[in-house]
Backbone as CSV, one residue per row, in Angstrom:
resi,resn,N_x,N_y,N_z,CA_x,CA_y,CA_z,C_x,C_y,C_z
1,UNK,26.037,12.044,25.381,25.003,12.967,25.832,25.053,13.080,27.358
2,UNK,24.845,14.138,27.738,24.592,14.267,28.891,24.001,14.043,30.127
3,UNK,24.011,13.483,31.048,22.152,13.332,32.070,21.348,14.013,32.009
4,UNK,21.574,15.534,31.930,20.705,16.174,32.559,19.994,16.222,30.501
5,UNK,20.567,16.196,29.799,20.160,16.313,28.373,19.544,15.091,28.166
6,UNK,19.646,13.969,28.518,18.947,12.490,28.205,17.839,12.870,29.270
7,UNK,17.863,13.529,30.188,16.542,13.505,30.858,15.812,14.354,30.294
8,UNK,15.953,15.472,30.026,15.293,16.422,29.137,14.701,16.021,28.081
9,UNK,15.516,14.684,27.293,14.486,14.332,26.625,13.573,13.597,26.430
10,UNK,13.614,12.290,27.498,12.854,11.459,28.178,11.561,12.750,28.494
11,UNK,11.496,13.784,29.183,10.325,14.228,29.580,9.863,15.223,28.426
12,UNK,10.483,15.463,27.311,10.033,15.428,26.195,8.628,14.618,25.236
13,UNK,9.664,13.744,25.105,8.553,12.780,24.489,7.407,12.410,25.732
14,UNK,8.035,12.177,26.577,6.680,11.692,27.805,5.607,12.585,27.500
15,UNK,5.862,13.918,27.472,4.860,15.137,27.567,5.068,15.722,28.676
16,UNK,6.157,15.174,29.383,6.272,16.679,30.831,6.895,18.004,30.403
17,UNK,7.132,18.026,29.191,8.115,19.486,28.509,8.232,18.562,27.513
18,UNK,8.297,20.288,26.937,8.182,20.304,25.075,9.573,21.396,25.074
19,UNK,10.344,20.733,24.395,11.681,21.200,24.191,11.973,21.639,22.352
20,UNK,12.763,22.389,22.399,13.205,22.798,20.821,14.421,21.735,20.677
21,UNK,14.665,21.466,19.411,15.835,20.292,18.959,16.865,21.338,19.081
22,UNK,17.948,20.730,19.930,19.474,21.426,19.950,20.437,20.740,18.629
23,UNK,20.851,22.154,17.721,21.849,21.824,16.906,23.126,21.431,17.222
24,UNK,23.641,21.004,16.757,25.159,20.925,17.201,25.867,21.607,16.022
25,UNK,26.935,21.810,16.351,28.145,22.286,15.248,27.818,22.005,13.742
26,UNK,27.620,22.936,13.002,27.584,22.458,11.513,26.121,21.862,11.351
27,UNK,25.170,21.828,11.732,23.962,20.988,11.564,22.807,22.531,11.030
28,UNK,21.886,21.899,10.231,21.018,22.684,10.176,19.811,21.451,10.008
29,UNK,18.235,22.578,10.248,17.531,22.128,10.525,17.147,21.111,9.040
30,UNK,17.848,21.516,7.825,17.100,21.003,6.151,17.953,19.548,5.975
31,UNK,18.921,19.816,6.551,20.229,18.564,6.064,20.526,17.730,7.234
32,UNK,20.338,17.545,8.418,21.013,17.159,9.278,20.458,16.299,9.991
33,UNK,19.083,15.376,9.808,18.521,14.650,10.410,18.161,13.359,9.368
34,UNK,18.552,11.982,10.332,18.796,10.614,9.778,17.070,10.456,9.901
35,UNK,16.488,10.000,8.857,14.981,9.583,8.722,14.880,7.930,9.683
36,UNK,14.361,8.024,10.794,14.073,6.630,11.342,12.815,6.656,11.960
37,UNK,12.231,5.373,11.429,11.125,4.733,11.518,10.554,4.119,12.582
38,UNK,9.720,4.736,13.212,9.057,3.724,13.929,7.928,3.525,14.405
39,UNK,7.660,2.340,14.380,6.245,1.408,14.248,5.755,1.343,15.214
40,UNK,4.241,1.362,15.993,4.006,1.086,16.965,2.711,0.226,16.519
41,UNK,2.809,-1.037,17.258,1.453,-1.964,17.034,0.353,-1.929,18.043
42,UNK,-0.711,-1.677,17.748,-1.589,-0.887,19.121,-2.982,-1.447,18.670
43,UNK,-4.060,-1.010,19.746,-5.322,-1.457,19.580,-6.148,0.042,20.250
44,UNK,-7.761,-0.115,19.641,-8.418,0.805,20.377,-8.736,-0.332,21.872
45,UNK,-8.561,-1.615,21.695,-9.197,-2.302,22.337,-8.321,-2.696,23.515
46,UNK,-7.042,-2.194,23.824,-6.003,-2.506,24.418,-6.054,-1.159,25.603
47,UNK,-6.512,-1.635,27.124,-6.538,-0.327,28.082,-4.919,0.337,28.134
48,UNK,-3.748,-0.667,28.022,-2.437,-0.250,27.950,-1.966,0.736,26.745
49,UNK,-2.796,0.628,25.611,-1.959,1.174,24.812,-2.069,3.085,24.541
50,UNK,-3.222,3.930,25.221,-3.731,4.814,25.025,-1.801,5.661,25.543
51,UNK,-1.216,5.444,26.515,-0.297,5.666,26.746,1.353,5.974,25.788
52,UNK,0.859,4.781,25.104,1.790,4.581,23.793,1.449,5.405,22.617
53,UNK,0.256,5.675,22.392,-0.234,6.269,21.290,0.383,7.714,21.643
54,UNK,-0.007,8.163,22.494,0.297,9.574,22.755,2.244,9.498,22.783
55,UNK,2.572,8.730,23.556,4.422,9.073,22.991,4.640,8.842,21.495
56,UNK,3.998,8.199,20.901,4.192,8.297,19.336,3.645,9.561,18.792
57,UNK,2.798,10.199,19.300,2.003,11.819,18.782,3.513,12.542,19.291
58,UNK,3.565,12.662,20.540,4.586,13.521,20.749,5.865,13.255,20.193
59,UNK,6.573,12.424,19.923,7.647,11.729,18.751,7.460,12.405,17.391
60,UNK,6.009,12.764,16.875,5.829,13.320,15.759,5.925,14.657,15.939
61,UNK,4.947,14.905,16.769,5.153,16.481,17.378,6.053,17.731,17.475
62,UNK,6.936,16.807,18.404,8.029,17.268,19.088,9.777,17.171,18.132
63,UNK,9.752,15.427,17.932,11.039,15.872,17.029,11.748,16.004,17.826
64,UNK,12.072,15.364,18.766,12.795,15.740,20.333,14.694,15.621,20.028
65,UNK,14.603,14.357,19.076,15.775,13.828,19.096,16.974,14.702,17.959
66,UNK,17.515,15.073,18.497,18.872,16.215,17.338,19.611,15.124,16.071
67,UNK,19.214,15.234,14.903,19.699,14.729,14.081,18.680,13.387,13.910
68,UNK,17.800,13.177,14.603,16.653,12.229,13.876,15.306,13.025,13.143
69,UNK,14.901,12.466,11.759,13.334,12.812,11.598,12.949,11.347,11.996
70,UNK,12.274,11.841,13.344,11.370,10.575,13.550,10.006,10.598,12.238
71,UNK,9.814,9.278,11.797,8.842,9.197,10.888,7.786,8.246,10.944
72,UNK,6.519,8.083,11.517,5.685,7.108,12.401,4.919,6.697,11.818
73,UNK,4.662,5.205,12.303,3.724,4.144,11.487,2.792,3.934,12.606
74,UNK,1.240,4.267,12.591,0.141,3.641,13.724,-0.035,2.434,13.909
75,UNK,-0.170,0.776,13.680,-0.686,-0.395,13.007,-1.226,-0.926,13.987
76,UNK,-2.567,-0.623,13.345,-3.341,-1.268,14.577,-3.956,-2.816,14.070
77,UNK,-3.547,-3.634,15.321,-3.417,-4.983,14.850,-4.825,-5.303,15.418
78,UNK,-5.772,-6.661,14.715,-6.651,-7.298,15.246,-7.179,-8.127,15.805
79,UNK,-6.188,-8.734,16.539,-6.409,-9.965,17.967,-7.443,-9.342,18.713
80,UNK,-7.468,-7.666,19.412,-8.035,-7.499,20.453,-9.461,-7.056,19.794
81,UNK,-10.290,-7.350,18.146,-11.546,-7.048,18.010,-12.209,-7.881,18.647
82,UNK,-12.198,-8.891,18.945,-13.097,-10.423,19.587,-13.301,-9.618,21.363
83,UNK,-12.749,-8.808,21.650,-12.417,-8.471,23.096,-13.524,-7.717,23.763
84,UNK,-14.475,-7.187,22.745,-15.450,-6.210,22.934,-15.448,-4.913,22.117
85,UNK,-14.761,-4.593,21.353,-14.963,-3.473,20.792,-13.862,-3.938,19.510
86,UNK,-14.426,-3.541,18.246,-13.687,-3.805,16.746,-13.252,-2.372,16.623
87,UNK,-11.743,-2.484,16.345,-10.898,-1.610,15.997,-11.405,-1.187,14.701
88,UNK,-11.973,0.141,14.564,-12.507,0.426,12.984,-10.821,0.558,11.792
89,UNK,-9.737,0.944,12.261,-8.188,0.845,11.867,-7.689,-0.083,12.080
90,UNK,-8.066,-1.567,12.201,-7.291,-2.604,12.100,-7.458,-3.559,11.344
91,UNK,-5.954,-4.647,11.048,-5.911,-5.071,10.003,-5.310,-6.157,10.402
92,UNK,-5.986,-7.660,9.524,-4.738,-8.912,9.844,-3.378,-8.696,9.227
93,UNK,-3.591,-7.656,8.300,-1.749,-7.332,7.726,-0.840,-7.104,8.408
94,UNK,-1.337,-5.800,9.394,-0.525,-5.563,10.339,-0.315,-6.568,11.328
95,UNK,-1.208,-7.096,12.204,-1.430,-7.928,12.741,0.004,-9.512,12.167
96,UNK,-0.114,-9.796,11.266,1.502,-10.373,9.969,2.621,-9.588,10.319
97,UNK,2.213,-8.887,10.148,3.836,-7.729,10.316,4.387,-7.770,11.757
98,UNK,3.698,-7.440,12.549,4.124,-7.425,13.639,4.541,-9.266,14.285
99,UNK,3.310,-10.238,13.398,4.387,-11.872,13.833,5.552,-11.885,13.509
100,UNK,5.585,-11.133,12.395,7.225,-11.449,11.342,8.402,-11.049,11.918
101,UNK,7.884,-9.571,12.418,9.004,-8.745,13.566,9.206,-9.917,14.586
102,UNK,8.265,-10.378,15.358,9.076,-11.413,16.530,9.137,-12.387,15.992
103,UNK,9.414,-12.797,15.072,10.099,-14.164,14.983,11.201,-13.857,14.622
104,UNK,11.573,-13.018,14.080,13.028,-12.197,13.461,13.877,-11.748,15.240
105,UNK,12.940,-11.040,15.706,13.522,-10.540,16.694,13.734,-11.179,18.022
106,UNK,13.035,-12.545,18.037,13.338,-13.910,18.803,12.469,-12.830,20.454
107,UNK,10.979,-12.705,19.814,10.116,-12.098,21.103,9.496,-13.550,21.671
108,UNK,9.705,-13.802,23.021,9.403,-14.996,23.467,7.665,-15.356,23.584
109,UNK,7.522,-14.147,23.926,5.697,-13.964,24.168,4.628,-13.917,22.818
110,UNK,5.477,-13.479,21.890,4.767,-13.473,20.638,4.590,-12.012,20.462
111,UNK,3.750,-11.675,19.703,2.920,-10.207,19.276,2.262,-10.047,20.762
112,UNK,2.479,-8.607,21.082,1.675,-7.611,22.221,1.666,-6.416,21.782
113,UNK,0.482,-5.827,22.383,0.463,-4.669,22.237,0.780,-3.812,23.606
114,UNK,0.813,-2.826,23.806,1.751,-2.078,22.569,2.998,-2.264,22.705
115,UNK,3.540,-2.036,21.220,4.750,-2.458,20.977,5.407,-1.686,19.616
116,UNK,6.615,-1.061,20.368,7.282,-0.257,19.253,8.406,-0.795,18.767
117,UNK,8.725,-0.218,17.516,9.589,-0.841,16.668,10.379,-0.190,16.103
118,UNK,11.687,0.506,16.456,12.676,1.443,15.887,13.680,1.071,14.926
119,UNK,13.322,1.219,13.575,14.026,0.908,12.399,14.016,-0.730,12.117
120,UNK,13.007,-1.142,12.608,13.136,-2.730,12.150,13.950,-3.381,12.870
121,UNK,14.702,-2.828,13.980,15.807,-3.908,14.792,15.774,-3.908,16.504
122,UNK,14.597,-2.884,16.913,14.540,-2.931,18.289,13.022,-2.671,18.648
123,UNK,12.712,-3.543,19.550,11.764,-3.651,20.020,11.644,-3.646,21.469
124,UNK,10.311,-2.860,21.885,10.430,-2.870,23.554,8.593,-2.287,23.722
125,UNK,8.369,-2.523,24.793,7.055,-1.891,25.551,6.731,-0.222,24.873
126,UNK,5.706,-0.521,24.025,5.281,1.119,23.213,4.997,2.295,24.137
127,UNK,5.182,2.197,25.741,5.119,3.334,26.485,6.521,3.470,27.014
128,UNK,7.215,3.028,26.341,8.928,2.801,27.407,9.887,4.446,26.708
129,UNK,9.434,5.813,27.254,9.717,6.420,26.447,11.687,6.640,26.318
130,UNK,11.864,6.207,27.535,13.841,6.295,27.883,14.338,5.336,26.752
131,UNK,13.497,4.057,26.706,14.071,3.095,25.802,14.078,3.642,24.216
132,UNK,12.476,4.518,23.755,12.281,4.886,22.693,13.399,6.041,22.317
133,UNK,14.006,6.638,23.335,14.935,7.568,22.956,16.156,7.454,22.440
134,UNK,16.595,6.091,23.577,17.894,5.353,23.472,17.978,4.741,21.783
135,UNK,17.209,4.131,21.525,16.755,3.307,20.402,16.170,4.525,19.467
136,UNK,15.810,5.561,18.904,16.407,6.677,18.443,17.400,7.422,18.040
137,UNK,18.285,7.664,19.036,19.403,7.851,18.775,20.558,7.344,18.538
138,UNK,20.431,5.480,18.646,21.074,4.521,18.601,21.259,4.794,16.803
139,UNK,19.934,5.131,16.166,19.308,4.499,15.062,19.380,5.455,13.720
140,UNK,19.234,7.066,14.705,19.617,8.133,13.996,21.770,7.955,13.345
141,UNK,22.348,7.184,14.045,23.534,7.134,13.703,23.809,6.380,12.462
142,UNK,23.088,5.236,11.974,23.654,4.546,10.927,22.852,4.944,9.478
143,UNK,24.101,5.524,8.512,23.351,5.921,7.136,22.533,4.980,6.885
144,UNK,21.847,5.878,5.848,20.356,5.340,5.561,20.861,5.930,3.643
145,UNK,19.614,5.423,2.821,19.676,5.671,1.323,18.887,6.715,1.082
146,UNK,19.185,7.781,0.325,18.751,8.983,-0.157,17.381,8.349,-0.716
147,UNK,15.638,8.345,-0.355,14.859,8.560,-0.842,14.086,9.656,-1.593
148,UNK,13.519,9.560,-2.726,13.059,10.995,-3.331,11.818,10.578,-3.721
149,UNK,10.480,11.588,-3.075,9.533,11.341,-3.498,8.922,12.193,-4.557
150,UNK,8.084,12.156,-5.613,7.439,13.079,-6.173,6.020,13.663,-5.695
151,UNK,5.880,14.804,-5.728,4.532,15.383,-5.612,3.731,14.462,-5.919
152,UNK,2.813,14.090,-4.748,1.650,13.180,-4.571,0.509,13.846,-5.713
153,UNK,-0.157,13.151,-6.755,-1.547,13.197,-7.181,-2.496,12.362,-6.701
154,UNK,-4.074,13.412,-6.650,-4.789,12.452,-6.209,-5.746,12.321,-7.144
155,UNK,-6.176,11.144,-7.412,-7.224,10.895,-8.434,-8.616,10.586,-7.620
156,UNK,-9.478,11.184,-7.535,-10.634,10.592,-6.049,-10.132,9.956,-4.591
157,UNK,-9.884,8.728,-4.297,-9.167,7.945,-3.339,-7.643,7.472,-3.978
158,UNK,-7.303,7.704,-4.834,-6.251,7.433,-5.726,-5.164,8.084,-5.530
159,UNK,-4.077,7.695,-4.298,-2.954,8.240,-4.576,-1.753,7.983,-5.551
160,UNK,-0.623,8.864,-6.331,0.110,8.561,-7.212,1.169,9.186,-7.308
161,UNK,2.226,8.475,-7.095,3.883,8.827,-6.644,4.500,7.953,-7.615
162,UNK,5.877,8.759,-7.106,7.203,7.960,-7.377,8.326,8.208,-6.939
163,UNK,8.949,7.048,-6.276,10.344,7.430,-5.624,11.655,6.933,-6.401
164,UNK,12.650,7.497,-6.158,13.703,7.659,-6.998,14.956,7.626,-5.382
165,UNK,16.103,7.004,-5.833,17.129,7.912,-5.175,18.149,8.044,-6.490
166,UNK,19.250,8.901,-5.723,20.120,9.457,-6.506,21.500,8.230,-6.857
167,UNK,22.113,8.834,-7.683,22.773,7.435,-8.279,23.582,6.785,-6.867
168,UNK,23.679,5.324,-7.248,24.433,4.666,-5.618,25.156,3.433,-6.168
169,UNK,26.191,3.010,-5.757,26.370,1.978,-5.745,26.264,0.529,-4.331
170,UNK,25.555,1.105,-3.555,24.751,0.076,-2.682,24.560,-0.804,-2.842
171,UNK,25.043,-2.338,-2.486,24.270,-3.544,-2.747,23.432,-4.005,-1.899
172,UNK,23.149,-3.426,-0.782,21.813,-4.150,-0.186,20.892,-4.398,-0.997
173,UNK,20.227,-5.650,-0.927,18.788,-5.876,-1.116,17.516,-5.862,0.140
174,UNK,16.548,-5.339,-0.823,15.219,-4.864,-0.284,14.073,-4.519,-0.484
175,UNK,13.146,-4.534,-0.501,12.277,-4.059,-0.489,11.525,-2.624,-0.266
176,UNK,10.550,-2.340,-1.115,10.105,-0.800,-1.047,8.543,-0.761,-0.655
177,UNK,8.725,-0.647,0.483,7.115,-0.347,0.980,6.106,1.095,1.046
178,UNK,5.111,1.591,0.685,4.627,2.673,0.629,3.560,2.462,1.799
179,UNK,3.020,3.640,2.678,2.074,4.102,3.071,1.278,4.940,3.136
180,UNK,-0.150,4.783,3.183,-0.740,5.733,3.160,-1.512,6.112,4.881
181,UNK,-1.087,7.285,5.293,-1.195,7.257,6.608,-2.173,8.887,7.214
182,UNK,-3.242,8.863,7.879,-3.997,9.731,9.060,-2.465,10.434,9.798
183,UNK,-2.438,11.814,9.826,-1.654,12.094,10.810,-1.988,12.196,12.276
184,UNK,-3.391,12.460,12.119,-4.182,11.731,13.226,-5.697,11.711,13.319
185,UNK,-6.003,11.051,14.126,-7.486,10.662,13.840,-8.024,10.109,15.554
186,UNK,-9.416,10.041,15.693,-9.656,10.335,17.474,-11.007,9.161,17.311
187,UNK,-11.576,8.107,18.176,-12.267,7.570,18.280,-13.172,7.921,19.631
188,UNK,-14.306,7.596,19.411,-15.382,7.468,20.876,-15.099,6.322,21.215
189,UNK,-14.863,4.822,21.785,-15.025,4.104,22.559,-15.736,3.474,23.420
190,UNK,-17.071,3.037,22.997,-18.511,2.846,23.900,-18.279,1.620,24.576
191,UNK,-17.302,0.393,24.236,-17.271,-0.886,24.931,-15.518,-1.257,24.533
192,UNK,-15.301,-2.582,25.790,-14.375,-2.986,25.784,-13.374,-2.279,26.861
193,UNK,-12.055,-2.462,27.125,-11.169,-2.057,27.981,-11.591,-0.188,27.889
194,UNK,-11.236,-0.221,26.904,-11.312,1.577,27.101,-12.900,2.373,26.276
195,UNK,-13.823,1.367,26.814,-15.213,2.063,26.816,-15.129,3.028,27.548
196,UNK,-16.187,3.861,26.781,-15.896,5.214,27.941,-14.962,6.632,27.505
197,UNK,-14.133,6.145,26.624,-12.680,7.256,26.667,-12.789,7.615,24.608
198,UNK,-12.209,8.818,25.343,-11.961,9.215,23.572,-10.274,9.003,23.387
199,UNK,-10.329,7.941,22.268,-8.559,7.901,22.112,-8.258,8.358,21.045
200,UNK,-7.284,9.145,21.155,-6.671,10.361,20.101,-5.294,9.070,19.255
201,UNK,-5.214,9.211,18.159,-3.898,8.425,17.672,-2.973,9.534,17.021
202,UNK,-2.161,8.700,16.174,-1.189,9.274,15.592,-0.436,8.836,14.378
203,UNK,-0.371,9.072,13.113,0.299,8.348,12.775,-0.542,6.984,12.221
204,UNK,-1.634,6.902,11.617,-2.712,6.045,11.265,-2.675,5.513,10.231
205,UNK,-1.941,3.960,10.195,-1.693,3.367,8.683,-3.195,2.815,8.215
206,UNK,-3.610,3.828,7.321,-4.499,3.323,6.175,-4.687,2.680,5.132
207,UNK,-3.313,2.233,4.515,-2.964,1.116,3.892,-1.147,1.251,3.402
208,UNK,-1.078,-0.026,3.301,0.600,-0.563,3.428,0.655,-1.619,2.239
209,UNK,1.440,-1.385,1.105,1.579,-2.172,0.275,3.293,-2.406,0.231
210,UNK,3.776,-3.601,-0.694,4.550,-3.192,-1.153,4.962,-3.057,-2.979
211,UNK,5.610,-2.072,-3.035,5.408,-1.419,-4.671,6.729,-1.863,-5.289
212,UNK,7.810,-2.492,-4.578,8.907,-2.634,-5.085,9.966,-3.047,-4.485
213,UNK,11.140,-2.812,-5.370,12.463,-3.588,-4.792,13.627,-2.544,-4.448
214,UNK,14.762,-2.859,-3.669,15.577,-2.009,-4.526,16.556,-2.209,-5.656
215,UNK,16.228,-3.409,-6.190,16.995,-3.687,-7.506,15.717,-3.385,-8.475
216,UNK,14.938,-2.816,-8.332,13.793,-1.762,-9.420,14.201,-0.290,-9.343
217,UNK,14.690,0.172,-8.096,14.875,1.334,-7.565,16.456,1.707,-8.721
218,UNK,17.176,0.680,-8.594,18.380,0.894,-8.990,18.530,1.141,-10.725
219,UNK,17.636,0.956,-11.370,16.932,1.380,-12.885,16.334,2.452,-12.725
220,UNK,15.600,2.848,-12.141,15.066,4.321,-12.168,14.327,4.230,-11.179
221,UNK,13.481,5.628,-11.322,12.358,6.244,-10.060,11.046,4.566,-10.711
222,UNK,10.442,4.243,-9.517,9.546,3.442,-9.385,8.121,4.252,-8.884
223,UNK,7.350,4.145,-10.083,6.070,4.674,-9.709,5.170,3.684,-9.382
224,UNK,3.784,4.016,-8.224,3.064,3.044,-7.377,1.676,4.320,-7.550
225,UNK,0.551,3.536,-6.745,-0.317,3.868,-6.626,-1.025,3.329,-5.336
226,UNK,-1.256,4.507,-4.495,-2.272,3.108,-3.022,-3.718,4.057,-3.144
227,UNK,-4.519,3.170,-2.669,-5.835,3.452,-2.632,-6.235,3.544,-1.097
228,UNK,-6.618,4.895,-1.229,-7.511,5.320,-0.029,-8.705,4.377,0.531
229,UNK,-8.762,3.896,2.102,-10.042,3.476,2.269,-11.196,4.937,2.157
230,UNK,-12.627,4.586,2.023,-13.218,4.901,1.170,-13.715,5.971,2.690
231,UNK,-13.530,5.958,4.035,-13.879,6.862,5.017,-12.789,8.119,4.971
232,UNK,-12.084,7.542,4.070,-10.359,8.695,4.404,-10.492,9.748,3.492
233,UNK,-9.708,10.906,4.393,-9.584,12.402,2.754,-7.992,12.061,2.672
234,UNK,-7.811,11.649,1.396,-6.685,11.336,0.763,-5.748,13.080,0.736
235,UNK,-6.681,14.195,0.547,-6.057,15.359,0.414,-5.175,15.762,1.772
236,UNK,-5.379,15.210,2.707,-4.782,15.478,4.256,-4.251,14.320,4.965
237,UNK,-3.797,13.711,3.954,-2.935,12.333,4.750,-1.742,12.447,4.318
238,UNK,-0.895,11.647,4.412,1.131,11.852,4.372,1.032,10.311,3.477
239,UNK,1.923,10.019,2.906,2.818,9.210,2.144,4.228,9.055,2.995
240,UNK,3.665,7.586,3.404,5.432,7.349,3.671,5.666,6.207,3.217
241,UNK,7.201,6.367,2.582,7.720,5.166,1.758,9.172,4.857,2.499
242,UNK,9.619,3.706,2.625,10.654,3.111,2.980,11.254,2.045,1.946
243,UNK,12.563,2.001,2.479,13.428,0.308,2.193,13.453,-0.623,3.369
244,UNK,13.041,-1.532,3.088,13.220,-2.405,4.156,14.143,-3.963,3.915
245,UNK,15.264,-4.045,4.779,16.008,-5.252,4.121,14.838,-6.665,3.971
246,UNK,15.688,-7.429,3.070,14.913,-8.939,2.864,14.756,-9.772,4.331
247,UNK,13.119,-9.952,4.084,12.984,-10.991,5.277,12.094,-9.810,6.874
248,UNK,12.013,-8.969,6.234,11.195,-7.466,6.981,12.250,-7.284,8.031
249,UNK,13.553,-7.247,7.428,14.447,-6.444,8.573,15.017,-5.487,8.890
250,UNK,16.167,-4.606,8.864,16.515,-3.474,9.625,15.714,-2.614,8.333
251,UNK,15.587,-1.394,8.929,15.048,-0.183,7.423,16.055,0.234,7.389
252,UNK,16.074,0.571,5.890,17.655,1.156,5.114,17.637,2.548,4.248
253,UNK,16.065,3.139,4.342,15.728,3.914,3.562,14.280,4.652,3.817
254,UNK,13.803,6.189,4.320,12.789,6.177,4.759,12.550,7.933,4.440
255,UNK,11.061,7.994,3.829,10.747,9.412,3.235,9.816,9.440,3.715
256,UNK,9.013,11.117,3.916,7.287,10.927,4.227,7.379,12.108,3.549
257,UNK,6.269,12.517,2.809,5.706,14.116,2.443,4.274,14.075,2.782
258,UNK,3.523,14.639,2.463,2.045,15.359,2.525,1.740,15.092,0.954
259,UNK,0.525,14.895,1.110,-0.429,14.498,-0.318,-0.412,15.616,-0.588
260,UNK,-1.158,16.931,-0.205,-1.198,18.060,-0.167,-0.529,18.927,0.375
261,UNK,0.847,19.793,0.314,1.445,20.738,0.883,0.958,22.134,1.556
């Protein structure tokens, strides 16, 4: 890539310019982009992270990167409720997830926020947008497994899928995680670091299970069910499902649709 094209897209995602995705040769917009994941662990209660949230909106937004669907996880972790203000979106799960990532990823400091996570194998400062690009396009390069989701039903708070891929002979093992996710959602903030401020998110994990394997996957489509928390409209949230290798490591497999189209 180019300088003047790696800078272009650094001020992309930043938000200094909003750019259209450049095709290359043979690419179209339906077939030509590697699904990669990434996580950002954040707080309402964290004055650093309001910064991060918004490069993850624009990551969704924008789509900056040629040949990636960026596909985004919010997880807002709960160390910083004791701090002055309780994250109404946070969870000790996530809060797990994100220990598991640094001990895997040998983070000396432990869990911080914010902190992004590109495909399960790179981690860096959740406002670092040059790094988030690099680590993007690093990530958009290595195949991934054909996920297939079915048209979401909703039963009240009751979502109901099933993913399938197409025949493979793959032996990775892994795991199949589903989410149910806010594409975005905005808080008031009356106390704590960012009393005072309205923070806009992105990308809002409302619940994270896991539904399976991929030696279940490899017998047929695997149907799941996640349950809406009871403040959420299940009709306007996204489903995203992944593979994730054994031991919560690199992602090998990653879909999102809309509950409602």
């Amino acid at each position: 890539m180019s300088p003047v094209r790696f800078i272009a897209l650094i001020a992309a995602v930043s938000g200094a310019l909003v750019i259209a995705p450049v095709m290359t040769s043979g690419q179209t917009a339906e077939n030509s982009r590697m699904p990669v994941l990434v996580e950002l662990f954040t707080s309402e209660g964290c004055s650093s992270c309001p910064p991060a949230d918004a490069l993850l909106a624009k990551l969704d937004q924008s789509q900056p990167i040629p040949g990636a669907e960026v596909i985004i996880l919010g997880e807002h972790v709960d160390y910083w409720d004791n701090q002055g203000w309780h994250d109404r979106f946070s969870s000790h799960q996530y809060t797990d997830r994100q220990t598991q990532y640094c001990e895997r990823l040998h983070v000396d400091s432990g869990g911080y926020t914010p902190q992004m996570i590109v495909d399960g194998t790179d981690q860096f400062v959740g406002n670092d947008a040059p790094h988030a690009v690099r680590a993007i396009q690093h990530a958009e390069q290595i195949p991934k497994l054909t996920l297939n989701v079915s048209k979401p039903v909703v039963d009240g708070h009751k979502v109901s899928l099933s993913v399938s891929i197409p025949s493979s002979t793959d032996q990775r093992k892994g795991d199949l995680y589903a989410a149910l996710v806010d594409p975005t959602d905005s808080t008031e903030v009356r106390s704590g670091e960012n009393g005072g401020r309205r923070l806009q998110h992105a990308g809002v994990v409302r619940t994270l299970q896991r539904v399976g394997s991929l030696k279940d996957l490899a017998k047929g489509p695997v149907s799941f069910s996640l349950n809406a928390p009871g403040d959420a409209k299940p009709a306007e949230m996204r489903v995203v499902v992944f593979a994730q290798q054994n031991g919560q490591g690199a992602i090998i497999g990653a879909v999102l649709t809309t509950v409602t189209p």
